[in-house]
KOLFIFI-663148 format. One record per atom (N, C-alpha, C): x, y negated, z negated; residue in three letters. Coordinates in steps of 0.05 Angstrom, whole numbers, plus 5000, padded with zeros to 4 digits. Layout:
<pts>
XYZala ...
</pts>
This chain:
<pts>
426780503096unk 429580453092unk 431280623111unk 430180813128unk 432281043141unk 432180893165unk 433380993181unk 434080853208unk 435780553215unk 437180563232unk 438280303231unk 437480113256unk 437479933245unk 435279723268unk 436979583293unk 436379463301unk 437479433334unk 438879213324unk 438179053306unk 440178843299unk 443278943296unk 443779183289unk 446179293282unk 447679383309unk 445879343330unk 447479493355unk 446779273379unk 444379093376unk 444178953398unk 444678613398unk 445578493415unk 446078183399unk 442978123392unk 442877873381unk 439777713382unk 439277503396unk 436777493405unk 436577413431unk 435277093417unk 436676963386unk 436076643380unk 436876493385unk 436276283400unk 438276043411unk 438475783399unk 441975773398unk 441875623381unk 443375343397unk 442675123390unk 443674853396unk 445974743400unk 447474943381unk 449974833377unk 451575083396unk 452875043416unk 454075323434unk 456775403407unk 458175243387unk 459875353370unk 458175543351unk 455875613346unk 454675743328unk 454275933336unk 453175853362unk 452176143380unk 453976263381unk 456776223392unk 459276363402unk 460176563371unk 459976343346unk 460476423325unk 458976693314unk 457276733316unk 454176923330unk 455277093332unk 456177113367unk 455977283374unk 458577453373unk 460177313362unk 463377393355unk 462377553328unk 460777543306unk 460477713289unk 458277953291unk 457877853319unk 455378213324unk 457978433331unk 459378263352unk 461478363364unk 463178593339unk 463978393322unk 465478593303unk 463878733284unk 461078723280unk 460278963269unk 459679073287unk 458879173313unk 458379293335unk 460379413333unk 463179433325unk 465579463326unk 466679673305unk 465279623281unk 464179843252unk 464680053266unk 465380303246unk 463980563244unk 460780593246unk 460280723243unk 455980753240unk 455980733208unk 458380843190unk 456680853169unk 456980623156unk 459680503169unk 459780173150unk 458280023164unk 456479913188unk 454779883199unk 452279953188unk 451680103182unk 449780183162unk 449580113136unk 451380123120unk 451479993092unk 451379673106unk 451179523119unk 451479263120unk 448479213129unk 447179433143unk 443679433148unk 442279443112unk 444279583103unk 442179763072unk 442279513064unk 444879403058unk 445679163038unk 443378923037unk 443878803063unk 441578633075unk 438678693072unk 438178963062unk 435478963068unk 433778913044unk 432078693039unk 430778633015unk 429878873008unk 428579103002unk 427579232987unk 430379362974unk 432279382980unk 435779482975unk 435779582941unk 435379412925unk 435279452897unk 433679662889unk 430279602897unk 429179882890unk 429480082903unk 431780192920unk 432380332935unk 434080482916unk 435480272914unk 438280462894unk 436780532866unk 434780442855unk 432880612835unk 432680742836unk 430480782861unk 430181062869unk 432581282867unk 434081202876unk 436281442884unk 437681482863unk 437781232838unk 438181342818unk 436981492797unk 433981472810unk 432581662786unk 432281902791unk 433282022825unk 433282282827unk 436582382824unk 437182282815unk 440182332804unk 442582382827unk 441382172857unk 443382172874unk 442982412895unk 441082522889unk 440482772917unk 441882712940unk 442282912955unk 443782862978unk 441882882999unk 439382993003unk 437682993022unk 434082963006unk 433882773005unk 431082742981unk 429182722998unk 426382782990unk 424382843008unk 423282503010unk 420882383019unk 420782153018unk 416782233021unk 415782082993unk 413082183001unk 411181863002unk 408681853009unk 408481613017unk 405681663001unk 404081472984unk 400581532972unk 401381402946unk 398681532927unk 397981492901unk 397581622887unk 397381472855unk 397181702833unk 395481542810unk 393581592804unk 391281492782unk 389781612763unk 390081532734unk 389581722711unk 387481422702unk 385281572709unk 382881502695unk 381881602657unk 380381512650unk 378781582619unk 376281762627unk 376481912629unk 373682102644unk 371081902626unk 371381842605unk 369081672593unk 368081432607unk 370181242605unk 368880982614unk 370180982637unk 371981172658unk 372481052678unk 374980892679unk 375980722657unk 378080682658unk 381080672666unk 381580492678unk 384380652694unk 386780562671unk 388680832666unk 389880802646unk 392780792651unk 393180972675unk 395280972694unk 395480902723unk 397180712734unk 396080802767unk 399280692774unk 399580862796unk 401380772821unk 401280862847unk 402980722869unk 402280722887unk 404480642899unk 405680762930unk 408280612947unk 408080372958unk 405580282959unk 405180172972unk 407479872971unk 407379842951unk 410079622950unk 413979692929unk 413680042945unk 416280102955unk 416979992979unk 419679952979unk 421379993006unk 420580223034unk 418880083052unk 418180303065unk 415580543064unk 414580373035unk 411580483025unk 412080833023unk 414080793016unk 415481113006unk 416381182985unk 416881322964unk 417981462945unk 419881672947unk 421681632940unk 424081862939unk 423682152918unk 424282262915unk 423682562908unk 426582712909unk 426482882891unk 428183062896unk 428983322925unk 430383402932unk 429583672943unk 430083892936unk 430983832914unk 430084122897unk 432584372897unk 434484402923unk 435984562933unk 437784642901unk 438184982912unk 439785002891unk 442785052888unk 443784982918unk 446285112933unk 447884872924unk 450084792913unk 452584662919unk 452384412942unk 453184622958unk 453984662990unk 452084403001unk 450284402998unk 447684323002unk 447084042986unk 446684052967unk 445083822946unk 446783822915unk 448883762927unk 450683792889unk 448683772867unk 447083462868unk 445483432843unk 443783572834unk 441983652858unk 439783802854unk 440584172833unk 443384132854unk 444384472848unk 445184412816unk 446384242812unk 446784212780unk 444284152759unk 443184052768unk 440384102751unk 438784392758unk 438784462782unk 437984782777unk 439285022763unk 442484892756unk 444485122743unk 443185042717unk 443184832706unk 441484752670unk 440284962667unk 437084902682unk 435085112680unk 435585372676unk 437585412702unk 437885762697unk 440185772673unk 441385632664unk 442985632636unk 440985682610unk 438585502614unk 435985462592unk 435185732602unk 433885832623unk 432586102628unk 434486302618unk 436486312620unk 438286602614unk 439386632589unk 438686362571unk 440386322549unk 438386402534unk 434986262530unk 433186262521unk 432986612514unk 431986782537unk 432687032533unk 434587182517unk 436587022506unk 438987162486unk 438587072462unk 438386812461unk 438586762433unk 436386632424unk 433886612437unk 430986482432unk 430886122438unk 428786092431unk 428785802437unk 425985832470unk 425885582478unk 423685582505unk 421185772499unk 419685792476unk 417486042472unk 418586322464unk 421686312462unk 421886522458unk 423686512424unk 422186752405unk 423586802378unk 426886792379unk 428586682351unk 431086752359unk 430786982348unk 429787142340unk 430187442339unk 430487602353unk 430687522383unk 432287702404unk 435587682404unk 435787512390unk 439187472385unk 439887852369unk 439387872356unk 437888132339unk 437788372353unk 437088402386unk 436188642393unk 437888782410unk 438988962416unk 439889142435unk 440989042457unk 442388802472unk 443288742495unk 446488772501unk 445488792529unk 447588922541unk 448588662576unk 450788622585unk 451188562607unk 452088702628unk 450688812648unk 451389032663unk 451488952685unk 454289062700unk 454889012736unk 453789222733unk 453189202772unk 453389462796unk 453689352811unk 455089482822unk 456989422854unk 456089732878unk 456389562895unk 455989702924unk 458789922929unk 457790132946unk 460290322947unk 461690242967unk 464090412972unk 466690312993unk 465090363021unk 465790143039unk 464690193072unk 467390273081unk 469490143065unk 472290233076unk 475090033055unk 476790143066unk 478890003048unk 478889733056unk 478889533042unk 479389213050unk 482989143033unk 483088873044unk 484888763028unk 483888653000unk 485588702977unk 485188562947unk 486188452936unk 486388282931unk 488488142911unk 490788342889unk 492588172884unk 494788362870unk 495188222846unk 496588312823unk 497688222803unk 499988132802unk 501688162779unk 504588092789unk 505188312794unk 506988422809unk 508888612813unk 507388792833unk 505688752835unk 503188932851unk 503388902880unk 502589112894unk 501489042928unk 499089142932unk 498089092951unk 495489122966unk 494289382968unk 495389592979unk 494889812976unk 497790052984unk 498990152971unk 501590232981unk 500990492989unk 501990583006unk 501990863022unk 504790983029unk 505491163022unk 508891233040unk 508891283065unk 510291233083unk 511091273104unk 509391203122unk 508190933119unk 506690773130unk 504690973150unk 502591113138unk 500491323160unk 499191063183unk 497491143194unk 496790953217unk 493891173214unk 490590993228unk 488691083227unk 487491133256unk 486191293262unk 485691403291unk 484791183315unk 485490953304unk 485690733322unk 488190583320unk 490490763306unk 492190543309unk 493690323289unk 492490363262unk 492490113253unk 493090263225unk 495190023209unk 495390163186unk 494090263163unk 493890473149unk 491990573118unk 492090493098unk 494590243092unk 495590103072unk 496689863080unk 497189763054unk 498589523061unk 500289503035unk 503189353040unk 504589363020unk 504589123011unk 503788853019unk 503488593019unk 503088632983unk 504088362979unk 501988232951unk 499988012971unk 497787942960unk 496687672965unk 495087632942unk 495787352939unk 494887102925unk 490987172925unk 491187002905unk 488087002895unk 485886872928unk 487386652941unk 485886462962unk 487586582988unk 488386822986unk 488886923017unk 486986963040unk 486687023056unk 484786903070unk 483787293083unk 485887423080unk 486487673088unk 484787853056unk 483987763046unk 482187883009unk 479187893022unk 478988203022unk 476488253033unk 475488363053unk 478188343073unk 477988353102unk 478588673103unk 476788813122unk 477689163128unk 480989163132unk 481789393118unk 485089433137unk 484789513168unk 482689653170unk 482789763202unk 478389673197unk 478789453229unk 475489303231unk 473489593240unk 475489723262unk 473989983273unk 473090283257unk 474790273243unk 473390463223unk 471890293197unk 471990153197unk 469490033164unk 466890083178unk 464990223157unk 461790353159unk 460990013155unk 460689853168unk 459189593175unk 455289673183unk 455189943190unk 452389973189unk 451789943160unk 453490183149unk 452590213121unk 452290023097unk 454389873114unk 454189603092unk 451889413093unk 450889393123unk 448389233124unk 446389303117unk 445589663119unk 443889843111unk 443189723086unk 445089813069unk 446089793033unk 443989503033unk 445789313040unk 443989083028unk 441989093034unk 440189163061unk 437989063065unk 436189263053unk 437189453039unk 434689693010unk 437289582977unk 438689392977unk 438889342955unk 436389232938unk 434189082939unk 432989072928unk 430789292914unk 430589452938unk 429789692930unk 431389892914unk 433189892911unk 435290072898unk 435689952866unk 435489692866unk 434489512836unk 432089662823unk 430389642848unk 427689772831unk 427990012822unk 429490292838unk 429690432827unk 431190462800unk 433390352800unk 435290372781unk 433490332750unk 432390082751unk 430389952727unk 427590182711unk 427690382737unk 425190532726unk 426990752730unk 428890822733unk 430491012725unk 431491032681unk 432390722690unk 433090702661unk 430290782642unk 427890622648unk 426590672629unk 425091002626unk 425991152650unk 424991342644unk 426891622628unk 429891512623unk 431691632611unk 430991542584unk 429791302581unk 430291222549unk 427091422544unk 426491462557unk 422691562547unk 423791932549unk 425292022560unk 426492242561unk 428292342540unk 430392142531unk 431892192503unk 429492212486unk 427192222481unk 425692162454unk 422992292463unk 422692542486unk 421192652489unk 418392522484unk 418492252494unk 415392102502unk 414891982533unk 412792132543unk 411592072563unk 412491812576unk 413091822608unk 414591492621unk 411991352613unk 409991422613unk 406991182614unk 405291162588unk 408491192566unk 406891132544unk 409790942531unk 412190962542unk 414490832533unk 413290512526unk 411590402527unk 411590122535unk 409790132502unk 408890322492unk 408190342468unk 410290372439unk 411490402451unk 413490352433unk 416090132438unk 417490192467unk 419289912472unk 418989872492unk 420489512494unk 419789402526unk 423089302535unk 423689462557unk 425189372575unk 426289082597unk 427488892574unk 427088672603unk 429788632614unk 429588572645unk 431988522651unk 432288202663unk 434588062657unk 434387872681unk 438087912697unk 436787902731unk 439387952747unk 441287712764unk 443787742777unk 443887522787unk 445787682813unk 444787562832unk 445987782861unk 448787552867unk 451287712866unk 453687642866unk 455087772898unk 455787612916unk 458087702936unk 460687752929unk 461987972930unk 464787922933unk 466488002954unk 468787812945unk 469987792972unk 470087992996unk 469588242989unk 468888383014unk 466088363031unk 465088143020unk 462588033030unk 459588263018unk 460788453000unk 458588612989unk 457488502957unk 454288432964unk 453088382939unk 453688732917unk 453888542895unk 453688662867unk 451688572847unk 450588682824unk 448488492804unk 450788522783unk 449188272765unk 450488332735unk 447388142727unk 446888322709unk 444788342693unk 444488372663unk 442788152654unk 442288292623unk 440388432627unk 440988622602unk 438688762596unk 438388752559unk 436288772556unk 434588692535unk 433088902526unk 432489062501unk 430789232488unk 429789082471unk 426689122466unk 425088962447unk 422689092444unk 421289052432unk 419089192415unk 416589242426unk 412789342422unk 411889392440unk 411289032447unk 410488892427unk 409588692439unk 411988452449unk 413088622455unk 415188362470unk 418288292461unk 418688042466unk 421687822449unk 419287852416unk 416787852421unk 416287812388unk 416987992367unk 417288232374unk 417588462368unk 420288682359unk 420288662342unk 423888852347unk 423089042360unk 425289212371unk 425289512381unk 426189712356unk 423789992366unk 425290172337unk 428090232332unk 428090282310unk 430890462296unk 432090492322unk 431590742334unk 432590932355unk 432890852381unk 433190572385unk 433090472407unk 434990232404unk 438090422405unk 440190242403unk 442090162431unk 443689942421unk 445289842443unk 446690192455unk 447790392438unk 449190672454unk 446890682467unk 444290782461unk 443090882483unk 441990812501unk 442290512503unk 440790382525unk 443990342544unk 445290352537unk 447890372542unk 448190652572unk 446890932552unk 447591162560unk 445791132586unk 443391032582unk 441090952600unk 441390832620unk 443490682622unk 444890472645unk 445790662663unk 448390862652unk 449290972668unk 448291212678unk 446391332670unk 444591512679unk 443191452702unk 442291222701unk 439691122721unk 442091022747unk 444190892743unk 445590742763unk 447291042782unk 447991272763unk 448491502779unk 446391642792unk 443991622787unk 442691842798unk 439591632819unk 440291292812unk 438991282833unk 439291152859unk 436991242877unk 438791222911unk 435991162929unk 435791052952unk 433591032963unk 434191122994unk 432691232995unk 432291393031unk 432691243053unk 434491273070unk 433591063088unk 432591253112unk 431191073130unk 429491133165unk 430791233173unk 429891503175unk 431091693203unk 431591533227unk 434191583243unk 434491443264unk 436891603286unk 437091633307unk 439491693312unk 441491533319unk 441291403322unk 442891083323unk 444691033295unk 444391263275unk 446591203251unk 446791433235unk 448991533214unk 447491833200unk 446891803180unk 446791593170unk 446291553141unk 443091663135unk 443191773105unk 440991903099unk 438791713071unk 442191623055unk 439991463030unk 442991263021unk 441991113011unk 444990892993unk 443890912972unk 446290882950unk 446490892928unk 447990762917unk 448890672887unk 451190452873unk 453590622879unk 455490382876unk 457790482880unk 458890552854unk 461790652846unk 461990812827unk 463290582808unk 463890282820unk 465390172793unk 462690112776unk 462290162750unk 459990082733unk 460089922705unk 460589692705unk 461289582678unk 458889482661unk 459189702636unk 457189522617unk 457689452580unk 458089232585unk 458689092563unk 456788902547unk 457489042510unk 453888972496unk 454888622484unk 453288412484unk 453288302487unk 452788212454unk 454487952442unk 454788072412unk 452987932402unk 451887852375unk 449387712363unk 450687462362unk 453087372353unk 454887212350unk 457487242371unk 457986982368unk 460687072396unk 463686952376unk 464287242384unk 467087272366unk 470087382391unk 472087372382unk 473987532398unk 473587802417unk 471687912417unk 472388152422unk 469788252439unk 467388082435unk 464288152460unk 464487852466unk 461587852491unk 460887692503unk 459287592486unk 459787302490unk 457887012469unk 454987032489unk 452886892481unk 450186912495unk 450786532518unk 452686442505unk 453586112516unk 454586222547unk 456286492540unk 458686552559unk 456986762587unk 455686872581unk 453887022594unk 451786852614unk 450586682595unk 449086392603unk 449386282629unk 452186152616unk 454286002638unk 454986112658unk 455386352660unk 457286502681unk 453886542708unk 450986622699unk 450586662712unk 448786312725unk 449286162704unk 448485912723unk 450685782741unk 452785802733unk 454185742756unk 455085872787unk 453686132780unk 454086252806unk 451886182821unk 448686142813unk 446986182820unk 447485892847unk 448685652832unk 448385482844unk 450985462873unk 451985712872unk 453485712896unk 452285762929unk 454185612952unk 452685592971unk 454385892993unk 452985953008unk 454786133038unk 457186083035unk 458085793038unk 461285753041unk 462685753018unk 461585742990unk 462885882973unk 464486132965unk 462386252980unk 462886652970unk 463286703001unk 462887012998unk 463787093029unk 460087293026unk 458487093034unk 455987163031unk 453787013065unk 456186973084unk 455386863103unk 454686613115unk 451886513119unk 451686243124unk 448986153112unk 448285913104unk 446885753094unk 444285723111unk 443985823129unk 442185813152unk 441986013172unk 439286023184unk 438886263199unk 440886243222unk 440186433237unk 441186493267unk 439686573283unk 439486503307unk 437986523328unk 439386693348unk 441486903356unk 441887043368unk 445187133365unk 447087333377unk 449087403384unk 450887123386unk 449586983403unk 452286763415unk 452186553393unk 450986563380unk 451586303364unk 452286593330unk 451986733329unk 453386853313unk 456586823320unk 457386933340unk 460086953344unk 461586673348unk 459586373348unk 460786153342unk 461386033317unk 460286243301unk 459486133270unk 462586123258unk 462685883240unk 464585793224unk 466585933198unk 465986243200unk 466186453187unk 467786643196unk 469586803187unk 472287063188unk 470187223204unk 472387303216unk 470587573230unk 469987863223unk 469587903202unk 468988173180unk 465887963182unk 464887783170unk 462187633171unk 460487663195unk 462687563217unk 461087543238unk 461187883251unk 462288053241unk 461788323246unk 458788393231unk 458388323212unk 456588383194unk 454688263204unk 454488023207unk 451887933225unk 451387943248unk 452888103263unk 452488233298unk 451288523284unk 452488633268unk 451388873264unk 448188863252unk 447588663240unk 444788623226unk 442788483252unk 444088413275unk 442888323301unk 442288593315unk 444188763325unk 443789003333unk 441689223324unk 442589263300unk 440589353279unk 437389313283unk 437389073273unk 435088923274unk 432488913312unk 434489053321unk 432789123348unk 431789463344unk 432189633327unk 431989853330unk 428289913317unk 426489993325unk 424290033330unk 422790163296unk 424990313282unk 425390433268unk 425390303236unk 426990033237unk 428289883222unk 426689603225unk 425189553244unk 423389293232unk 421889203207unk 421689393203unk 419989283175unk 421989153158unk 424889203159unk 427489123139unk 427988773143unk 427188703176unk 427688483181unk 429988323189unk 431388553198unk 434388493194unk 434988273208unk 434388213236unk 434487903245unk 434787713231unk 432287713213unk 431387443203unk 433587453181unk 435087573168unk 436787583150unk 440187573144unk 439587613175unk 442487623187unk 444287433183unk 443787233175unk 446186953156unk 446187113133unk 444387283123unk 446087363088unk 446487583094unk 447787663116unk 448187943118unk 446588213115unk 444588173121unk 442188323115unk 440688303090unk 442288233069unk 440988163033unk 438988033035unk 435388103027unk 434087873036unk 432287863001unk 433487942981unk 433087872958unk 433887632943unk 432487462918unk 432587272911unk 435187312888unk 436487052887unk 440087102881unk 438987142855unk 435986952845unk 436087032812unk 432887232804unk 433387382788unk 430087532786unk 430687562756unk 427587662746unk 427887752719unk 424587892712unk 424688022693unk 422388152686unk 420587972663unk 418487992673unk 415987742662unk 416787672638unk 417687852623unk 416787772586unk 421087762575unk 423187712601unk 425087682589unk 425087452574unk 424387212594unk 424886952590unk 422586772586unk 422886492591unk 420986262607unk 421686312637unk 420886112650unk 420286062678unk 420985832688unk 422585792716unk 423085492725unk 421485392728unk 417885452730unk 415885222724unk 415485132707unk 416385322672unk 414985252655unk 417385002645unk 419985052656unk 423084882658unk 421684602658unk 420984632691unk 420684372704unk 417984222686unk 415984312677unk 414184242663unk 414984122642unk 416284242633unk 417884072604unk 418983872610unk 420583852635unk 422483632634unk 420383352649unk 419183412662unk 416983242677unk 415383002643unk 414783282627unk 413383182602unk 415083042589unk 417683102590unk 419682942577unk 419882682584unk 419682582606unk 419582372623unk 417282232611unk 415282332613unk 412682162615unk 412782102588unk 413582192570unk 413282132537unk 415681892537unk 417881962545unk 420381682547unk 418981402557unk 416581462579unk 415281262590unk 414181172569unk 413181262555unk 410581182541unk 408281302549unk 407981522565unk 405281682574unk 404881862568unk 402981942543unk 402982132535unk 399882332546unk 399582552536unk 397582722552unk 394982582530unk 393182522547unk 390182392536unk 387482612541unk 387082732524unk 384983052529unk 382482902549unk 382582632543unk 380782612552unk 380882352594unk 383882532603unk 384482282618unk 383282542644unk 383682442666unk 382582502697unk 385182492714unk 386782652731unk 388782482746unk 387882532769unk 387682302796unk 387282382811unk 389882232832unk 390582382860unk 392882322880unk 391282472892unk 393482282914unk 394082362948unk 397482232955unk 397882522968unk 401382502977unk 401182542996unk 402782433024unk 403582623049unk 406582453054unk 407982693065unk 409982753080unk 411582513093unk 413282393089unk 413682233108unk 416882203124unk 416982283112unk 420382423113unk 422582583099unk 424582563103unk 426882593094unk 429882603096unk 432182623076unk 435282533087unk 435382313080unk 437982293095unk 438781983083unk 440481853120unk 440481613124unk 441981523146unk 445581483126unk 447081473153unk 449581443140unk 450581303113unk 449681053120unk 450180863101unk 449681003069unk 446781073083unk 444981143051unk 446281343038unk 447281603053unk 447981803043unk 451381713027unk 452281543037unk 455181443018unk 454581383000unk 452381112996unk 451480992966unk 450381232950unk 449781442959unk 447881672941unk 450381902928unk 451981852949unk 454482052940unk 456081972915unk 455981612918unk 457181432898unk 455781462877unk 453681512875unk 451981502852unk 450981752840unk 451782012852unk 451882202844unk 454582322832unk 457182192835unk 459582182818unk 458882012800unk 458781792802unk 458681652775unk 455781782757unk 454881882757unk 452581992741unk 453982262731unk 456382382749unk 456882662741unk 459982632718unk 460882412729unk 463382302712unk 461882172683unk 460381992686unk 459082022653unk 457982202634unk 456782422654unk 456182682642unk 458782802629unk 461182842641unk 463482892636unk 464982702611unk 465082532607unk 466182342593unk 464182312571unk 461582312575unk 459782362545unk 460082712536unk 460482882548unk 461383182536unk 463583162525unk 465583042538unk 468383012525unk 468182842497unk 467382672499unk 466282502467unk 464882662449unk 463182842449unk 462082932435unk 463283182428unk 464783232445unk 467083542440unk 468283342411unk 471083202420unk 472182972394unk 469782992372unk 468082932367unk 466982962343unk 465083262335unk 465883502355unk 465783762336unk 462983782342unk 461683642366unk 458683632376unk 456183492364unk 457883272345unk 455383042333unk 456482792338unk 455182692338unk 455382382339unk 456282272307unk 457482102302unk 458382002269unk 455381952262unk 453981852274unk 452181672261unk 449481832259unk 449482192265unk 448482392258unk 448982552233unk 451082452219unk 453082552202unk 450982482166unk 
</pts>
């Protein structure tokens, strides 16, 4: 189905009897020759007999914007008699191909896909609060907390204001050893374009900031075994016996803000030795795991590579630290486990051009950094993680290769084994969900055997409009069946 055929661009070479037909002919190649490519293209898709099971396809992956396309078979035998109980095959798809998802979890990128990956991480982060997916609701029950950390100042930026507020006020307007002012008296709006940006580009520590990210993941690790070794310290028991009495889980979500510096916000979770199954003791309450936060986030820091090329010695969190306990029930006054949920699936599924988190794709050198479609505080940041990234000292960090996220080369979502479930064990469910709607259920005694390969992917113009059309209308009924079921207080009458 991808590609568009020469019929769409070349006349045809059939001759016909009648010279008024032919002329008639060729007067209508003429004006689709005449098309855009992509209405030219929908007039190839339209025409093309396999067309219907096309748009199946694309409706059963819920409109993907770039779907993978795999080409083979799939056969569930009776290991007893041999029997074939299941079978398919492309072979009489459109193109002897199958459509697929691609899985992406960016916006930016694959709306649909990204909206079914925010579910999951809604099901993953929620599951962990209030039980459900393998996990007891008796973690609703235990000790949690939602905790930022944020990165320290590289330098003053611009911030947004309130009402009556400005940017940063200074008297008698000082100027900084290049020239340039120490303040600003401005207000700006929430979508200023100037929110984020250094007041003076020449003095902001832009090493430090790329430094920072590229041992933020390391600086997580410390922080996590900082905490648990303050809670094993309040209670005078050994760090390598803490896990005998409580278990620590966290899950995180790596946030840009507008000054282009990642921050986490994280739950954290106290629970018992054996797990979510388990309460945590008496003495192991939301204050002290609380006290434990800020203990570990002050005191831990990771070393960085001697170098002379910069002076930095070690990074550490910056000093804003918010942690807020997270309530059993969501009432006026804490965070709901719905609200916590939500907040971190919807970020997860944001793309580069969302946040001020760089670009969606690598970079291959200086000159196409400084062409990149991004403010120049970014493209400072990723010249400096290019520079960097040549120093003999600093390879192992990778900074090249990382240089679209600004040096960050950690995963936006993480969590510790026994917080949650897992997006395999997600996707397993929902896969099984399917096959039971089919009518296919698991047979102890069935065989499956396939073969898949590769055959493409994307969509040609045409295709990608009809997939866009069909990924609104799938997202507008999602919308309009929420809204219906909001009106009846979240049941259906005929649940009643």
């Amino acid at each position: 189905m991808s590609g568009i055929s020469n019929a769409d661009s070349q006349p045809t070479h059939a001759h016909f009897s009648d010279p008024a037909t032919r002329s008639a002919e060729l007067e209508r190649e003429a004006r689709i020759r005449a098309l855009p490519e992509t209405m030219r293209d929908l007039i190839r898709l339209a025409n093309d007999p396999g067309y219907q099971r096309w748009l199946e396809q694309i409706r059963d992956i819920g409109g993907c914007a770039h779907p993978v396309y795999l080409s083979g078979y799939s056969v569930t035998r009776d290991a007893s008699t041999g029997e074939i109980l299941v079978s398919y095959s492309t072979t009489d798809e459109p193109g002897d191909r199958l459509a697929v998802r691609c899985g992406n979890r960016r916006a930016s990128v694959c709306e649909p896909c990204s909206r079914l990956h925010a579910g999951d991480t809604y099901h993953l982060v929620r599951s962990g609060l209030s039980g459900g997916k393998s996990l007891p609701e008796q973690v609703r029950g235990h000790p949690r907390l939602f905790v930022t950390l944020t990165a320290p100042s590289f330098g003053p930026v611009h911030r947004a204001t309130g009402p009556g507020e400005v940017c940063r006020f200074r008297r008698g307007a000082p100027l900084c050893e290049h020239g340039e002012p120490l303040g600003c008296n401005l207000a700006h709006s929430d979508n200023d374009e100037l929110i984020g940006k250094p007041l003076c580009a020449a003095c902001y520590d832009y090493v430090g900031h790329v430094l920072w990210h590229a041992h933020a993941g390391r600086l997580w690790d410390r922080f996590t075994t900082a905490v648990r070794r303050h809670l094993a310290a309040s209670r005078g028991i050994p760090r390598s016996e803490l896990g005998h009495h409580l278990v620590v889980s966290f899950a995180k979500v790596a946030e840009y803000q507008k000054r282009a510096a990642v921050h986490f916000h994280a739950v954290v979770r106290l629970d018992g030795p054996d797990g979510p199954d388990s309460p945590p003791p008496g003495w192991a309450t939301a204050e002290l795991i609380t006290e434990a936060v800020y203990q570990a986030a002050r005191s831990s820091y990771v070393a960085i590579p001697e170098s002379d090329a910069y002076g930095l010695e070690r990074v550490g969190w910056g000093q804003q630290i918010d942690v807020r306990p997270i309530g059993e029930f969501a009432d006026g006054d804490g965070l709901s486990d719905e609200a916590v949920a939500g907040y971190v699936a919807k970020y997860v599924t944001k793309g580069a051009g969302d946040t001020a988190s760089g670009l969606d794709h690598h970079v291959h050198g200086l000159e196409e950094i400084q062409r990149a479609p991004v403010s120049s505080h970014l493209r400072a940041l990723m010249a400096t993680c290019w520079r960097l990234g040549a120093l003999p000292e600093l390879e192992p960090l990778r900074l090249r290769l990382w240089a679209h996220s600004l040096g960050y080369r950690g995963h936006i979502l993480t969590k510790s084994r026994r917080y949650s479930t897992t997006y395999s064990a997600l996707r397993a469910e929902r896969a099984e969900h399917k096959r039971r709607s089919a009518g296919v259920g698991d047979d102890p005694n069935a065989v499956k055997e396939s073969s898949w390969r590769f055959v493409g992917s994307g969509h040609t113009p045409g295709e990608a409009l009809m997939a866009r059309s069909i990924a609104d209308d799938i997202a507008r009924n999602r919308e309009e069946a929420r809204a219906a079921l909001a009106d009846f207080g979240g049941r259906w009458p005929e649940d009643e």
